[in-house]
C-alpha positions in Angstrom: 0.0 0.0 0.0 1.5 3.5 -1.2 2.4 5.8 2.1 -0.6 8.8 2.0 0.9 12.4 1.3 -1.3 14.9 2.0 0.0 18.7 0.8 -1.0 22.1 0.9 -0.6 25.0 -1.6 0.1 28.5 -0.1 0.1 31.7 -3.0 1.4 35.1 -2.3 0.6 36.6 -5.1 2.7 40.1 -4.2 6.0 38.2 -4.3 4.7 35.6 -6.9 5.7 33.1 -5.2 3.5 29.5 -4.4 5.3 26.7 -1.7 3.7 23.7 -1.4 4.0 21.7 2.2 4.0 17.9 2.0 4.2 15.8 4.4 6.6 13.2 3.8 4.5 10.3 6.5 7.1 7.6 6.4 10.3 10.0 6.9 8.9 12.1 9.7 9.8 15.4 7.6 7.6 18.0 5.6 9.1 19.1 2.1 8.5 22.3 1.4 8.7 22.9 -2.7 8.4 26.1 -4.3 5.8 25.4 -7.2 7.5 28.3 -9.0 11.0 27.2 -9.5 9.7 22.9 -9.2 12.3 22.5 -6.4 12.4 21.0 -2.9 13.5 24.3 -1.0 13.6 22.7 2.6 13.1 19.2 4.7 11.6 20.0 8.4 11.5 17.3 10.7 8.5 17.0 12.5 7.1 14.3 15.0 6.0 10.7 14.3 3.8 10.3 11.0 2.8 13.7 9.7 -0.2 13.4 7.6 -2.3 16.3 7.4 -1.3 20.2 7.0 -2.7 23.7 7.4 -1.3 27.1 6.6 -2.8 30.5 8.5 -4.6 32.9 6.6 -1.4 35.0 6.6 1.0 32.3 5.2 3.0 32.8 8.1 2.6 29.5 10.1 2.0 26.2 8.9 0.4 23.4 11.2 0.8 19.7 10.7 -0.8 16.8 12.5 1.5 13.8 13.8 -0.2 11.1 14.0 1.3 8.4 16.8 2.9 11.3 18.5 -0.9 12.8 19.5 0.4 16.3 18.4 0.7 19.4 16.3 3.7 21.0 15.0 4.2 24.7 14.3 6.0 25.9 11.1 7.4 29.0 10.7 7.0 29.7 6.7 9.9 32.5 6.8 12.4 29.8 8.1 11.4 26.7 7.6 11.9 25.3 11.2 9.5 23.9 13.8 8.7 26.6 16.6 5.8 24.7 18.5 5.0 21.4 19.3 1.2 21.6 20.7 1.1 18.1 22.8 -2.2 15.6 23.5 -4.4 17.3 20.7 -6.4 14.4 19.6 -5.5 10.6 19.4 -4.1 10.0 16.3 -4.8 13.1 14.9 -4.9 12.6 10.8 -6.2 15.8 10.1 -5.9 19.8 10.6 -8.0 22.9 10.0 -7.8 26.7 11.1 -10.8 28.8 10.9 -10.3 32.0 8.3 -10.5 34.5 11.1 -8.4 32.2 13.1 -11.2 32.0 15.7 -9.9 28.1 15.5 -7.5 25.8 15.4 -8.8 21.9 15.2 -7.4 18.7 14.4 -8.6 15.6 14.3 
């Protein structure tokens, strides 16, 4: 059975720029491509089993669920690097979703 990927597309379209996040389940990592050039631009580790992303409304965080470690990690978009783990969100979180006005932040 083929490992799941799930990604998400982020535009700006002042800078022109589009980055992909996918997370890459099996290798614990999120590739971050920029859709312009058609280039892996970074590798982030993350926790066990990444399967879902979500970017804020600003681009400026991305938010991926990690499966068997029950948790959330925080991207920041301008670096790259994990600044946040969020601990015992769900069990076995597979998904993730922020609210437009960022009222929210859910997984599940």
């Amino acid at each position: 059975m083929a490992p799941l990927l799930l990604a998400v597309l982020w535009c700006d379209s002042t800078v022109a720029q589009c980055t992909a996040y996918v997370t890459a389940h099996k290798f614990n990592n999120v590739v971050v491509v920029d859709t312009v050039l058609d280039r892996v631009v970074a590798e982030i580790p993350v926790q066990i089993q990444p399967l879902a992303v979500a970017v804020t409304p600003d681009g400026a965080f991305a938010y991926v669920s990690n499966e068997f470690a029950n948790t959330l990690s925080g991207i920041d978009t301008t670096t790259n690097a994990v600044v946040d783990t969020i601990q015992g969100v769900a069990l076995y979180p597979v998904g993730v979703a922020i609210a437009p006005d960022w009222n929210a932040l859910s997984c599940g």
